[in-house]
mmCIF file of the N, C-alpha and C atoms, coordinates in Angstrom:
data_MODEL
# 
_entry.id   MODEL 
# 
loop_
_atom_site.group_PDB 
_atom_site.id 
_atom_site.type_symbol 
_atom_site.label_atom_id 
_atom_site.label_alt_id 
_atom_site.label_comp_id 
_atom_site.label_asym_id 
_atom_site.label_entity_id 
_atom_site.label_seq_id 
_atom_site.pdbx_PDB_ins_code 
_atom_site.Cartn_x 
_atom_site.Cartn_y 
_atom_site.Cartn_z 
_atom_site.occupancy 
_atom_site.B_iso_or_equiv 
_atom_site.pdbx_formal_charge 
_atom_site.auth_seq_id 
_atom_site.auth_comp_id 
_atom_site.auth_asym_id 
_atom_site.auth_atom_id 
_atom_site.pdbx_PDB_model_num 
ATOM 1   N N  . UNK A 1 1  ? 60.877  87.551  117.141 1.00 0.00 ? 1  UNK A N  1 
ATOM 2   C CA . UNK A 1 1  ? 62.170  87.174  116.630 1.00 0.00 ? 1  UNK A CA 1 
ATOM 3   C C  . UNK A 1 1  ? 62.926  88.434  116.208 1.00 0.00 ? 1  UNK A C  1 
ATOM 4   N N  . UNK A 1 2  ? 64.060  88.453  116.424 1.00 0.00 ? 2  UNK A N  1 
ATOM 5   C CA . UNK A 1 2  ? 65.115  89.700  116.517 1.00 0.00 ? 2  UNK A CA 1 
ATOM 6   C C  . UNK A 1 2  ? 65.839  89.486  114.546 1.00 0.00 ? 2  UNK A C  1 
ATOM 7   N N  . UNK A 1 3  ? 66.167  90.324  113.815 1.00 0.00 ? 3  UNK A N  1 
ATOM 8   C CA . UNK A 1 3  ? 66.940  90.494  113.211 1.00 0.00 ? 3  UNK A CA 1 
ATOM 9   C C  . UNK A 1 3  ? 67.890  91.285  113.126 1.00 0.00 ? 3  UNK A C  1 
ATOM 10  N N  . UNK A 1 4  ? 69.051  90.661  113.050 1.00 0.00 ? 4  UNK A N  1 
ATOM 11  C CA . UNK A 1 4  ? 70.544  91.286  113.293 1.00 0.00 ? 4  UNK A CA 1 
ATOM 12  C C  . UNK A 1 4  ? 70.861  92.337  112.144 1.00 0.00 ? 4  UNK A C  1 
ATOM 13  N N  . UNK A 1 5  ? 70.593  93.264  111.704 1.00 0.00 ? 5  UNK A N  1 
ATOM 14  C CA . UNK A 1 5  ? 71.344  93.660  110.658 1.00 0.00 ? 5  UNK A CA 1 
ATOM 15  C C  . UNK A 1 5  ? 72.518  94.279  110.730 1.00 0.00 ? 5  UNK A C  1 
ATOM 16  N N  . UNK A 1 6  ? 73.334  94.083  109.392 1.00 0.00 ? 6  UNK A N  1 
ATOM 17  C CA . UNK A 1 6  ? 74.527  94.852  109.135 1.00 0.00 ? 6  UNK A CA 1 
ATOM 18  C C  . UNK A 1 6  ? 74.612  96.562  109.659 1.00 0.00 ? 6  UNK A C  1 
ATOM 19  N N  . UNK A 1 7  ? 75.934  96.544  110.335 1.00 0.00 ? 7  UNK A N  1 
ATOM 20  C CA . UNK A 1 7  ? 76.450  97.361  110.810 1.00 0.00 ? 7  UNK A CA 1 
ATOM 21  C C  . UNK A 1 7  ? 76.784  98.408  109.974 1.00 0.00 ? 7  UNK A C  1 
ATOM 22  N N  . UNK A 1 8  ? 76.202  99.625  109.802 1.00 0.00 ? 8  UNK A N  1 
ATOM 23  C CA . UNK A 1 8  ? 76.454  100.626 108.756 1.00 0.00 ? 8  UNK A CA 1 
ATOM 24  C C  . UNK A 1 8  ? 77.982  101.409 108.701 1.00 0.00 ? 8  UNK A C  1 
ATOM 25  N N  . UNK A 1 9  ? 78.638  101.141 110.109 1.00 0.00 ? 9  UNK A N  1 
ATOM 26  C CA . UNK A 1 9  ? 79.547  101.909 110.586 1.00 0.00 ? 9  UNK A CA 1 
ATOM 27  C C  . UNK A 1 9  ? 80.560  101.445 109.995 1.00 0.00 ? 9  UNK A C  1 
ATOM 28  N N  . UNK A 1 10 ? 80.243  100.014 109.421 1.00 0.00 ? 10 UNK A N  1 
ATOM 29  C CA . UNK A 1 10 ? 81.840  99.330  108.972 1.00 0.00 ? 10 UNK A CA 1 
ATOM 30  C C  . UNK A 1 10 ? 81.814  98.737  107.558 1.00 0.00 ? 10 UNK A C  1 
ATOM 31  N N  . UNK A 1 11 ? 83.055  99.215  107.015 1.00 0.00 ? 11 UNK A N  1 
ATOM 32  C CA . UNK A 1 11 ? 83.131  99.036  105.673 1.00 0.00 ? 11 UNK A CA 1 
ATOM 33  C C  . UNK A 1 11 ? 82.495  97.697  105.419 1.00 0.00 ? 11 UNK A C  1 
ATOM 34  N N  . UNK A 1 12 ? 82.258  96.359  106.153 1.00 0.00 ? 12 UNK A N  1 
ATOM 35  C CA . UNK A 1 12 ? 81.832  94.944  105.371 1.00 0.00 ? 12 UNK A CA 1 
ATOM 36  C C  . UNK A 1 12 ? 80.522  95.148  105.895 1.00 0.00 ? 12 UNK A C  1 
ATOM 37  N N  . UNK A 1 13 ? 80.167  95.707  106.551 1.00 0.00 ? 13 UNK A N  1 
ATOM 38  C CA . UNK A 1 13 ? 78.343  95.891  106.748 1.00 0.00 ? 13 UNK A CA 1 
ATOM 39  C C  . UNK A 1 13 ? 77.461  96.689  105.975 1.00 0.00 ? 13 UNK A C  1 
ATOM 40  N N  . UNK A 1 14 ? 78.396  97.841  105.756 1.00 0.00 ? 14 UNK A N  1 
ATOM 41  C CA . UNK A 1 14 ? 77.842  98.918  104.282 1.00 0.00 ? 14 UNK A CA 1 
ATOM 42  C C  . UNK A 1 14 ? 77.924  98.460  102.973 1.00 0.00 ? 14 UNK A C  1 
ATOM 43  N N  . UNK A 1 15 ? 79.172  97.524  103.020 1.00 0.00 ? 15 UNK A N  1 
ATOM 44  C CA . UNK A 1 15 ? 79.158  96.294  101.298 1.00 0.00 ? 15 UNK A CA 1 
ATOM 45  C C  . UNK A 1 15 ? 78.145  95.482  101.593 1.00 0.00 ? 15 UNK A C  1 
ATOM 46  N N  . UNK A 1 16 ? 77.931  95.007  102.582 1.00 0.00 ? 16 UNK A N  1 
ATOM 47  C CA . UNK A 1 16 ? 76.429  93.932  102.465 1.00 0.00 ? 16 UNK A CA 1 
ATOM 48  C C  . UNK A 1 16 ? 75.339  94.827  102.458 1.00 0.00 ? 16 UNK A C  1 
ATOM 49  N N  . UNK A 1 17 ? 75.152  95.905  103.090 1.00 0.00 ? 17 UNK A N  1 
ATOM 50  C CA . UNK A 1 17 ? 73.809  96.721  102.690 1.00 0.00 ? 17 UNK A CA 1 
ATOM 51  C C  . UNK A 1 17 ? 73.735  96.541  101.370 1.00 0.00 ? 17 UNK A C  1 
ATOM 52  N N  . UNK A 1 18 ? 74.923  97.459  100.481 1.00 0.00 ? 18 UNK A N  1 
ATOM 53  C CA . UNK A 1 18 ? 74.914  97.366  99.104  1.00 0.00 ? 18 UNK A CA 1 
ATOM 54  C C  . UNK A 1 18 ? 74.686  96.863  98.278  1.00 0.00 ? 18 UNK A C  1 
ATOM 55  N N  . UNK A 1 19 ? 74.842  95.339  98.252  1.00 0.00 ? 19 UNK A N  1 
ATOM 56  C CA . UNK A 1 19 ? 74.892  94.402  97.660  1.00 0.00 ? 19 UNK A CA 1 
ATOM 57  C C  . UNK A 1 19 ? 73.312  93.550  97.819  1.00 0.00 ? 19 UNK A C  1 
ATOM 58  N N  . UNK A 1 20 ? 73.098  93.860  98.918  1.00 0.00 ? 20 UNK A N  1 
ATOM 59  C CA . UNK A 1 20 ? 71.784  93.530  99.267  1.00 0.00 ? 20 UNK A CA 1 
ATOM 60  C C  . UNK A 1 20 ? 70.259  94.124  98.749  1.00 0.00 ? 20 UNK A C  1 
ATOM 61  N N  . UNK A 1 21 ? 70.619  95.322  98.784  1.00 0.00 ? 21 UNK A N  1 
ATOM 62  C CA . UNK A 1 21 ? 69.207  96.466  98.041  1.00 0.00 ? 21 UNK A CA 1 
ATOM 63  C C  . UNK A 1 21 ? 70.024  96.926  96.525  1.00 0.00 ? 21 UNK A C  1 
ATOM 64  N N  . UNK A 1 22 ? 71.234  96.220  96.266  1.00 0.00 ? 22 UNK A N  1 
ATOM 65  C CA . UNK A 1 22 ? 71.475  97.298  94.912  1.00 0.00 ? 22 UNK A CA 1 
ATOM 66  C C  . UNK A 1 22 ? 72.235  98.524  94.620  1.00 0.00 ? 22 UNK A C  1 
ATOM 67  N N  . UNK A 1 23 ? 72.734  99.023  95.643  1.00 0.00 ? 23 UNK A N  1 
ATOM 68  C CA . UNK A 1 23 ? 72.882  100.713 95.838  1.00 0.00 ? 23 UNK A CA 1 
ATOM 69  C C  . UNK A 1 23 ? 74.291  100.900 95.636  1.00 0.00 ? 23 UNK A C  1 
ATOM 70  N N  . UNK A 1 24 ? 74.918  101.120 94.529  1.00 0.00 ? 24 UNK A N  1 
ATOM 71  C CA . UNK A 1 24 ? 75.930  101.552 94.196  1.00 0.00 ? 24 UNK A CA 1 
ATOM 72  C C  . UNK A 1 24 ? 76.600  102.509 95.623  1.00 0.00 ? 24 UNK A C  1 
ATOM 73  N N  . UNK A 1 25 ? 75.903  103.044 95.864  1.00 0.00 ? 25 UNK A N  1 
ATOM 74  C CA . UNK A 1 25 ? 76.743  104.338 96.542  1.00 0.00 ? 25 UNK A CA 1 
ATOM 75  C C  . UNK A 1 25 ? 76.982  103.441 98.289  1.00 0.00 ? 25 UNK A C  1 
ATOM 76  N N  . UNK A 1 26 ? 76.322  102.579 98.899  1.00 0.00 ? 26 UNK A N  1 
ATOM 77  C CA . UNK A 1 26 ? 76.932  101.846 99.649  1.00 0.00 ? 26 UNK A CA 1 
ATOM 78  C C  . UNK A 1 26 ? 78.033  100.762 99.659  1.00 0.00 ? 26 UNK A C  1 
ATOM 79  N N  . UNK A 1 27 ? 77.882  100.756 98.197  1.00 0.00 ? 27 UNK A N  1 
ATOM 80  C CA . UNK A 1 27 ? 79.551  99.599  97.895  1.00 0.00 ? 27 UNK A CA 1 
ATOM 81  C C  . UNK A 1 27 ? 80.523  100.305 97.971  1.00 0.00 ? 27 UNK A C  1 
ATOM 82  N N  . UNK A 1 28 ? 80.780  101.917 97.337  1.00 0.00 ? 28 UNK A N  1 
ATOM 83  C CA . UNK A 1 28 ? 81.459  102.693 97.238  1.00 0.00 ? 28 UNK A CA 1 
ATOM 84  C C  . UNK A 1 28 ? 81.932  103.484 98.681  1.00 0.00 ? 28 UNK A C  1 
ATOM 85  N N  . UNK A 1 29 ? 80.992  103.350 99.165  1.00 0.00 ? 29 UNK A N  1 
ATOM 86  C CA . UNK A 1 29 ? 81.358  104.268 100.737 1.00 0.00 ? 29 UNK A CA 1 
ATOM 87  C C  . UNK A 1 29 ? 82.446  103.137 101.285 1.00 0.00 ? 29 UNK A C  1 
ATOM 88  N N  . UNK A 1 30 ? 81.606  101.419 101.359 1.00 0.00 ? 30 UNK A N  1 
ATOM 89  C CA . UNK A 1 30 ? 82.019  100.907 101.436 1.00 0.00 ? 30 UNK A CA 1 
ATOM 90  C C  . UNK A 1 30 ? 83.717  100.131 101.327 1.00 0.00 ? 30 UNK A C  1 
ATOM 91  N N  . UNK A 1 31 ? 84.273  100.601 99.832  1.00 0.00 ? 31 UNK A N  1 
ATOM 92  C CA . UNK A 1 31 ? 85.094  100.472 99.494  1.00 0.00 ? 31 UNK A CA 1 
ATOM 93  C C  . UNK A 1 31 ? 86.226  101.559 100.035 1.00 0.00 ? 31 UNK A C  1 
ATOM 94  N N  . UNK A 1 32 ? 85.887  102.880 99.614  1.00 0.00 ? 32 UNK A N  1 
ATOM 95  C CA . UNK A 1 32 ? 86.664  103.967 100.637 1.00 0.00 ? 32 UNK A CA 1 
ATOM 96  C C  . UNK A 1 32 ? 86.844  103.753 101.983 1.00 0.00 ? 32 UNK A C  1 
ATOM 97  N N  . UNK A 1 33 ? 85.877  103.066 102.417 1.00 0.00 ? 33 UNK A N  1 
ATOM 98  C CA . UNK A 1 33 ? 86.041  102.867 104.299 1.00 0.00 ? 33 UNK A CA 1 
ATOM 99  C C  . UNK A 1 33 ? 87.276  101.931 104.344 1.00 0.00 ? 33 UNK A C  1 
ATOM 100 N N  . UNK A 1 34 ? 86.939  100.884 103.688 1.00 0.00 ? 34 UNK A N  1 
ATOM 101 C CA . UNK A 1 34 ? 88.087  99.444  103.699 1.00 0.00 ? 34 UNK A CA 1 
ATOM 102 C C  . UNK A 1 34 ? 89.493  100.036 103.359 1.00 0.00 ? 34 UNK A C  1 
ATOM 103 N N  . UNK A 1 35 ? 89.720  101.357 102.330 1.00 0.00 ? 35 UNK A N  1 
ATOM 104 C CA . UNK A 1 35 ? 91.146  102.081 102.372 1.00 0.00 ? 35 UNK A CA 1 
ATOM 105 C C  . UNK A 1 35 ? 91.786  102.511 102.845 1.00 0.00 ? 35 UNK A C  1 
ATOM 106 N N  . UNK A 1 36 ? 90.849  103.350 103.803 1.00 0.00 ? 36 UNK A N  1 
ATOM 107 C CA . UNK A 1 36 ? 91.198  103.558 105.051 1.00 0.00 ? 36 UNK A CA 1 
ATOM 108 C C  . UNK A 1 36 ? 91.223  102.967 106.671 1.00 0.00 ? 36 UNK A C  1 
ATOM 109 N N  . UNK A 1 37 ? 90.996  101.865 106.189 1.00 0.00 ? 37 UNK A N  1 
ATOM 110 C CA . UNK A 1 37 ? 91.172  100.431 107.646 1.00 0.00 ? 37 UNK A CA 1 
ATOM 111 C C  . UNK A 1 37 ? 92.341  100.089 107.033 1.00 0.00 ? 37 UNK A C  1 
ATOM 112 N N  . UNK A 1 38 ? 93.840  100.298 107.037 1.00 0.00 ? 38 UNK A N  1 
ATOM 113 C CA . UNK A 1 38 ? 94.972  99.602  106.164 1.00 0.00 ? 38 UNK A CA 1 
ATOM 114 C C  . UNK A 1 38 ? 95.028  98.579  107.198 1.00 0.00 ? 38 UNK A C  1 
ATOM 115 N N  . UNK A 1 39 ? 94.307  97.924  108.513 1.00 0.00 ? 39 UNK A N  1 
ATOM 116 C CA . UNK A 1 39 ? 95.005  96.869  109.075 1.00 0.00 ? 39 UNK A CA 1 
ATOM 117 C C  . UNK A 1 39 ? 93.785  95.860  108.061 1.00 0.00 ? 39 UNK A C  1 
ATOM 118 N N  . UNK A 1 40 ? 92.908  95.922  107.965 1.00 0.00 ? 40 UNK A N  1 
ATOM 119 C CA . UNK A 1 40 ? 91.944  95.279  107.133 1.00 0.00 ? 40 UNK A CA 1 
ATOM 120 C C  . UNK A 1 40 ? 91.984  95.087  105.476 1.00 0.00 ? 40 UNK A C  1 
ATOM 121 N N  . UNK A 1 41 ? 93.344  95.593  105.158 1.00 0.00 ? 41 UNK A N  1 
ATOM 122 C CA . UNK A 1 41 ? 93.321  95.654  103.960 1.00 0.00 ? 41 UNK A CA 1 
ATOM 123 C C  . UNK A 1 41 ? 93.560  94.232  103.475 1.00 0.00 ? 41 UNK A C  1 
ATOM 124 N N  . UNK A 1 42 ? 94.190  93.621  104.137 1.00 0.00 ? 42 UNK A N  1 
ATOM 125 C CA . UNK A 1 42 ? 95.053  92.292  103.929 1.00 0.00 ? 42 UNK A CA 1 
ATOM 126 C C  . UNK A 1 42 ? 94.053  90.796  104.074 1.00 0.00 ? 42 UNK A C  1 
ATOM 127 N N  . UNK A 1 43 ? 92.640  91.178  104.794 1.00 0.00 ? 43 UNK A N  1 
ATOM 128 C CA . UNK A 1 43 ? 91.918  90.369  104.925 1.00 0.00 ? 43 UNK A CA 1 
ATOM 129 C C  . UNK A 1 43 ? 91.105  89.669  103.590 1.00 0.00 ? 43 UNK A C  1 
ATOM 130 N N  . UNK A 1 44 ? 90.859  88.307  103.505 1.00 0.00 ? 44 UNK A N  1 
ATOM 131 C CA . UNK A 1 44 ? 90.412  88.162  102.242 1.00 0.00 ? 44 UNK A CA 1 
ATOM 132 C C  . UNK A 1 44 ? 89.133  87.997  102.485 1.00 0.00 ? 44 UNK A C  1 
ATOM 133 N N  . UNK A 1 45 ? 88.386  89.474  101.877 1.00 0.00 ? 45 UNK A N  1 
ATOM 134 C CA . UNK A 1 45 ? 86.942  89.435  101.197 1.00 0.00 ? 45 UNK A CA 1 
ATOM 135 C C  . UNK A 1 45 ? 86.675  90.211  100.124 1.00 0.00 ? 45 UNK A C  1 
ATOM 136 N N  . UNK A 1 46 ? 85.692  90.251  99.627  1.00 0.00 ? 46 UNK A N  1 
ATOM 137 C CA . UNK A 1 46 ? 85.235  91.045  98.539  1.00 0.00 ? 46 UNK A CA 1 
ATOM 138 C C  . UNK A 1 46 ? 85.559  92.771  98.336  1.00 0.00 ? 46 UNK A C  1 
ATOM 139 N N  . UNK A 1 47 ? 85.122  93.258  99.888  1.00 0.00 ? 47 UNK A N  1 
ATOM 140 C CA . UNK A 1 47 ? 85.264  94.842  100.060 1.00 0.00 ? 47 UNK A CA 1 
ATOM 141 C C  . UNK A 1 47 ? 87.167  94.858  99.730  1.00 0.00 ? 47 UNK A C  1 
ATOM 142 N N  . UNK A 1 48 ? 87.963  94.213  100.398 1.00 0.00 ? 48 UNK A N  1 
ATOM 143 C CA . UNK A 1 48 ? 89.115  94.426  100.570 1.00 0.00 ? 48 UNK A CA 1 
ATOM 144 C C  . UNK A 1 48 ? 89.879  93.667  99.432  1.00 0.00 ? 48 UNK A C  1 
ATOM 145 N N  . UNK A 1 49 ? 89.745  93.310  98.497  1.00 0.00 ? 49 UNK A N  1 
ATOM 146 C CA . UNK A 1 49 ? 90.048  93.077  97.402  1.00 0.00 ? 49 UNK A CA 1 
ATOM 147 C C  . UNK A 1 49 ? 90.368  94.230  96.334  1.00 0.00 ? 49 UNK A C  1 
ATOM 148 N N  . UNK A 1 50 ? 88.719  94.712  96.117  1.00 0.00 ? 50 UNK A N  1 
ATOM 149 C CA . UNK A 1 50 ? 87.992  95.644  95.351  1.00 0.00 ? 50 UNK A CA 1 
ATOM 150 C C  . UNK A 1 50 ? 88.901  97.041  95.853  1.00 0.00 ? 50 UNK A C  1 
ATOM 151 N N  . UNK A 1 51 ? 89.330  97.143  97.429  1.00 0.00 ? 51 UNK A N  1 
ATOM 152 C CA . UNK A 1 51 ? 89.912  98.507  97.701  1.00 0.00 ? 51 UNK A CA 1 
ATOM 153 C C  . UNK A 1 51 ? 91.118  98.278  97.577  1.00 0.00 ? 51 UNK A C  1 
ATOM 154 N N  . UNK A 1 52 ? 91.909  97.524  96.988  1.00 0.00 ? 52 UNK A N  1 
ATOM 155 C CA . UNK A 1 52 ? 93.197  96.835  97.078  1.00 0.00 ? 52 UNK A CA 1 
ATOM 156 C C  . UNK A 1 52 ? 92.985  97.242  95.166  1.00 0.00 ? 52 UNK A C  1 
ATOM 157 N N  . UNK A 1 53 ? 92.382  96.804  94.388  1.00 0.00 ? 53 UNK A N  1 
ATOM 158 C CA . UNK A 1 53 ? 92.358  96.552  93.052  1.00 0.00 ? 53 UNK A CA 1 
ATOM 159 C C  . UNK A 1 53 ? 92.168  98.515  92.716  1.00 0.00 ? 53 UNK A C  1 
ATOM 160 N N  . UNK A 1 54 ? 91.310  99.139  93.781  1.00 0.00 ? 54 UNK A N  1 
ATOM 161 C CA . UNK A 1 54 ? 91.881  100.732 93.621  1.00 0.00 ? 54 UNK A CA 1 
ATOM 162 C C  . UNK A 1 54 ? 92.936  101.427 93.554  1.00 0.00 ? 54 UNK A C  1 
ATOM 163 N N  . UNK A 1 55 ? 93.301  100.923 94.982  1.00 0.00 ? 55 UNK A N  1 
ATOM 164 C CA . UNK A 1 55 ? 94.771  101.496 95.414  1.00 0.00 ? 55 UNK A CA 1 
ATOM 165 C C  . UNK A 1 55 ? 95.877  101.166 94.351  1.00 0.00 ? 55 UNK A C  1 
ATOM 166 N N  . UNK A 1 56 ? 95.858  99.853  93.323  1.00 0.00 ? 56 UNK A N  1 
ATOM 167 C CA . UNK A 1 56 ? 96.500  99.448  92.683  1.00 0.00 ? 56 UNK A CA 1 
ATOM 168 C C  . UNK A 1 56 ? 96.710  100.174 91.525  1.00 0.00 ? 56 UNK A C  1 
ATOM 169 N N  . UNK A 1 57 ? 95.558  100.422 91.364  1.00 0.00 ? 57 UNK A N  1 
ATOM 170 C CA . UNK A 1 57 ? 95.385  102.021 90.008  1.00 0.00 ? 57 UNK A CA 1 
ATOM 171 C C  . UNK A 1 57 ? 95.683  103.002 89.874  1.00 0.00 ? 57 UNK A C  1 
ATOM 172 N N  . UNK A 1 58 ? 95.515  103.581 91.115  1.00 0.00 ? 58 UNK A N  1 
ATOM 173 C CA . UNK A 1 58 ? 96.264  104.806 91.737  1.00 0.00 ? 58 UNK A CA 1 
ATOM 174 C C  . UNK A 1 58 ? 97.408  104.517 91.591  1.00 0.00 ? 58 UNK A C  1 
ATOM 175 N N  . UNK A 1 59 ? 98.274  103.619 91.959  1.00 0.00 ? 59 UNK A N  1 
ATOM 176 C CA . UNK A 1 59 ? 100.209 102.816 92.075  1.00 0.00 ? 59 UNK A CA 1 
ATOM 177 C C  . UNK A 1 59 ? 99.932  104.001 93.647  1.00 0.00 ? 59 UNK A C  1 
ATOM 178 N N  . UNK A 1 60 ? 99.019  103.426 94.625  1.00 0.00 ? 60 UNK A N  1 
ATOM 179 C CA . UNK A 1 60 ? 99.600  103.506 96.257  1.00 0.00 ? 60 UNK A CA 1 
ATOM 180 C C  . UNK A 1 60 ? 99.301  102.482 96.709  1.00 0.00 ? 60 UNK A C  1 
ATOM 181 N N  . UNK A 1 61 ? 99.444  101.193 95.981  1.00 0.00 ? 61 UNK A N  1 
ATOM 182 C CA . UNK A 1 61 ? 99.674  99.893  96.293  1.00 0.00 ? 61 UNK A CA 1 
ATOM 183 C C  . UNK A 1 61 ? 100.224 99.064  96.160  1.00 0.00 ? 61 UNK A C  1 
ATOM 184 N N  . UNK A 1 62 ? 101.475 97.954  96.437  1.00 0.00 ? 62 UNK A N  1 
ATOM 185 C CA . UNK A 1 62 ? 101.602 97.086  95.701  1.00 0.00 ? 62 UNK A CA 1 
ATOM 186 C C  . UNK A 1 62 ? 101.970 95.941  95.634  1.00 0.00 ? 62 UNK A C  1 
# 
């Protein structure tokens, strides 16, 4: 039997690594990746929320 795992390359596969083992520093890569996907910014999930609730702090969002 095959298991699929998350795609490291993309910001919602590196938030599920993260979230999955614990690892701060894959939510975070995570979150920077999703800032820089601005067509993905608009999508509603967790990563793109969280990089939306950054950008908002900064005021390069709004």
């Amino acid at each position: 039997m095959k298991t699929l795992l998350p795609n490291v390359n993309t910001s919602e596969g590196c938030f599920e690594i993260g979230v999955t083992i614990s690892n701060p520093v894959f939510t975070e890569d995570a979150i920077n990746k999703r800032k820089q996907e601005r067509e993905l910014l608009d999508k509603i999930c967790i990563v793109s929320m969280l990089a939306r609730l950054r950008l908002m702090q900064k005021g390069c969002w709004q």
